[in-house]
N, C-alpha and C positions, 0 to 999 in steps of 0.2 A: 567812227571817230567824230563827234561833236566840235566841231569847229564856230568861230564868229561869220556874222554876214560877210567878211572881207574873206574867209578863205582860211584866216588862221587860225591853229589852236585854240582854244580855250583857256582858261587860265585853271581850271579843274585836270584838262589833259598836258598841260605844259606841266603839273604837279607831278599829274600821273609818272609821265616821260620821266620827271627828274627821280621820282624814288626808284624804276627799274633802274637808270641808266648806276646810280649809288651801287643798290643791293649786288649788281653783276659785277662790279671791281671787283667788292667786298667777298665775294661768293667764289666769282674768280680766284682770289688769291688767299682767302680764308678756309673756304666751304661751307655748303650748304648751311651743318650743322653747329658751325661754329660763329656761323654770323648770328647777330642778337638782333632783337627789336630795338635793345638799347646803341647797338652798334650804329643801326640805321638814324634813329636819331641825332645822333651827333654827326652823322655822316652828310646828313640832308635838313640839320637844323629847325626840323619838320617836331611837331608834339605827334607825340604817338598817337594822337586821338586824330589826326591830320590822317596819318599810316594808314590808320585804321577803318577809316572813311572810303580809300580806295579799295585797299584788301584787307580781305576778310582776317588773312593771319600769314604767315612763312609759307604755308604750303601753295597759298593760289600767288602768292610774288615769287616764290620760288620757277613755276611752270610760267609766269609770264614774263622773266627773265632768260628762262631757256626759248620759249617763243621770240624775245626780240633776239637771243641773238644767232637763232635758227632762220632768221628774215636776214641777218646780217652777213650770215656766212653763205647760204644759197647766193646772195646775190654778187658774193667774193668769188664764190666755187663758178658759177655761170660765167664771170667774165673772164675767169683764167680757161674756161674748154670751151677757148674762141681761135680761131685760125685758120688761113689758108687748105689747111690738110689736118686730119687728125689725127699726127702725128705730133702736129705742131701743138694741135691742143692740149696730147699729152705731155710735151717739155713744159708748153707754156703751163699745167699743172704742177710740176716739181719744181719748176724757177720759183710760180709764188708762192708755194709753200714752203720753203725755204726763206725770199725773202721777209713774207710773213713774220717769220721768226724770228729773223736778225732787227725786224722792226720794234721789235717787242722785246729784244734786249732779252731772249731767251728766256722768258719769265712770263708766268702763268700756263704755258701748255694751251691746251684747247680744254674748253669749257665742257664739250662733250665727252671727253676721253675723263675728264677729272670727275664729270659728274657719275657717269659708268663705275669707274674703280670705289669711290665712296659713299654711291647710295643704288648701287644694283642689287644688294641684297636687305636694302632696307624700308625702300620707298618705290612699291612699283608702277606709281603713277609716272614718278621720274623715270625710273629705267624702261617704262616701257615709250616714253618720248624718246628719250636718246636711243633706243630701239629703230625707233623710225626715222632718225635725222640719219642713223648710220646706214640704215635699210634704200633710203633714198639717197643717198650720198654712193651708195654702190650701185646703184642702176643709173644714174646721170655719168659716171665712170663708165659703166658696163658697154652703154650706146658709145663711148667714142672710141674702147677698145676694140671692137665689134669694127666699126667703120673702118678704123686702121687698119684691120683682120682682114676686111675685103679690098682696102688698096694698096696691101703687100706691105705695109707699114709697120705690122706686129704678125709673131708667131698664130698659128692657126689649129696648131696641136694640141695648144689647151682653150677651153671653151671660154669667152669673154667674159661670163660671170665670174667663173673660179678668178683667171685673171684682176678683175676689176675687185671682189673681194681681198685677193692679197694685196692691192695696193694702198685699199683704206686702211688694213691692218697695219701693212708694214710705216704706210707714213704715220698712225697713230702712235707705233711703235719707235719712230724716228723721234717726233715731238718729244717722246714722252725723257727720251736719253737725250734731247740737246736741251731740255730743260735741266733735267738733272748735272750734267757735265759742265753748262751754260757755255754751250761753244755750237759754233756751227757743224759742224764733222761730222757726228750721229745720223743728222738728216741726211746733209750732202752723201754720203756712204751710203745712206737705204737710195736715193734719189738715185744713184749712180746702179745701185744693183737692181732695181727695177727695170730700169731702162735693160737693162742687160737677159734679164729673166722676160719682158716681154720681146726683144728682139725688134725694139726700137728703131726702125730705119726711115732717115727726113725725107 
């Protein structure tokens, strides 16, 4: 990252920051395939010859919008499977992914889940990143199931992967119906049955 002698930004990366942070609403709540060049423009008041200066086209702001916000949720997911016990890291997991949602007014889902269902059969540059956001997002899981496992905190009869797998499923599967529903209850219901299927004890 090209910074000034004082430490900050640049005014080419302060550009940079502001077309990703645009395209991710946009892409967010549009998708991929539906957001324009001309969208971006109006959205970042930028000439497209500005756009075009940074990236090359849709496809390379496309992967650097799933890159910032694969920096942005890592660093969401780490601070929720923090606690005492790791158990607690798992509640403190479904509390904020829950409030997560309420925060967001039910609306947009996750970036990963929306990008999976509408360009996994079309772009497998993208799906093979969300490939790996979901791949590591199950093994940051896996270790604190695992942990629970050995301090009587979670069932032992099913192995901390399978575990840890159903839980990215089922919370992707949560999002995906409190978005649709636009009510909390879809998640809080998987959030609740989780805890139940792994055998959750504080």
């Amino acid at each position: 990252m090209k910074t000034t002698s004082c430490g900050k930004k640049s005014k080419g990366e302060l550009t940079r920051d502001k077309i990703v942070a645009e395209a991710a609403c946009l892409m967010h709540k549009k998708g991929f395939e539906a957001t324009t060049i001309n969208d971006l423009v109006k959205a970042t008041g930028l000439k497209k010859g500005c756009l075009y200066f940074h990236f090359s086209g849709k496809d390379e702001l496309s992967l650097a919008v799933l890159e910032k916000a694969k920096a942005d949720f890592f660093a969401f997911l780490d601070s929720l499977l923090e606690g005492k016990t790791p158990g607690d890291c798992l509640n403190n997991l479904f509390r904020g992914m829950q409030d997560a949602q309420r925060d967001m007014g039910f609306s947009g889902g996750c970036i990963f889940g929306n990008t999976a269902l509408e360009m996994g059969d079309k772009d497998e540059n993208l799906a093979a990143f969300v490939r790996g956001v979901f791949d590591e997002t199950t093994e940051k899981v896996r270790k604190v199931v695992k942990a629970a496992q050995v301090t009587g905190q979670a069932r032992k009869d099913i192995a901390a992967g399978t575990l840890a797998r159903h839980i990215v499923m089922a919370i992707e599967g949560g999002i995906m119906l409190t978005r649709l529903e636009k009510s909390e209850k879809p998640l809080k219901d998987c959030m609740d049955s989780l805890r139940t299927l792994i055998g959750l004890k504080k």
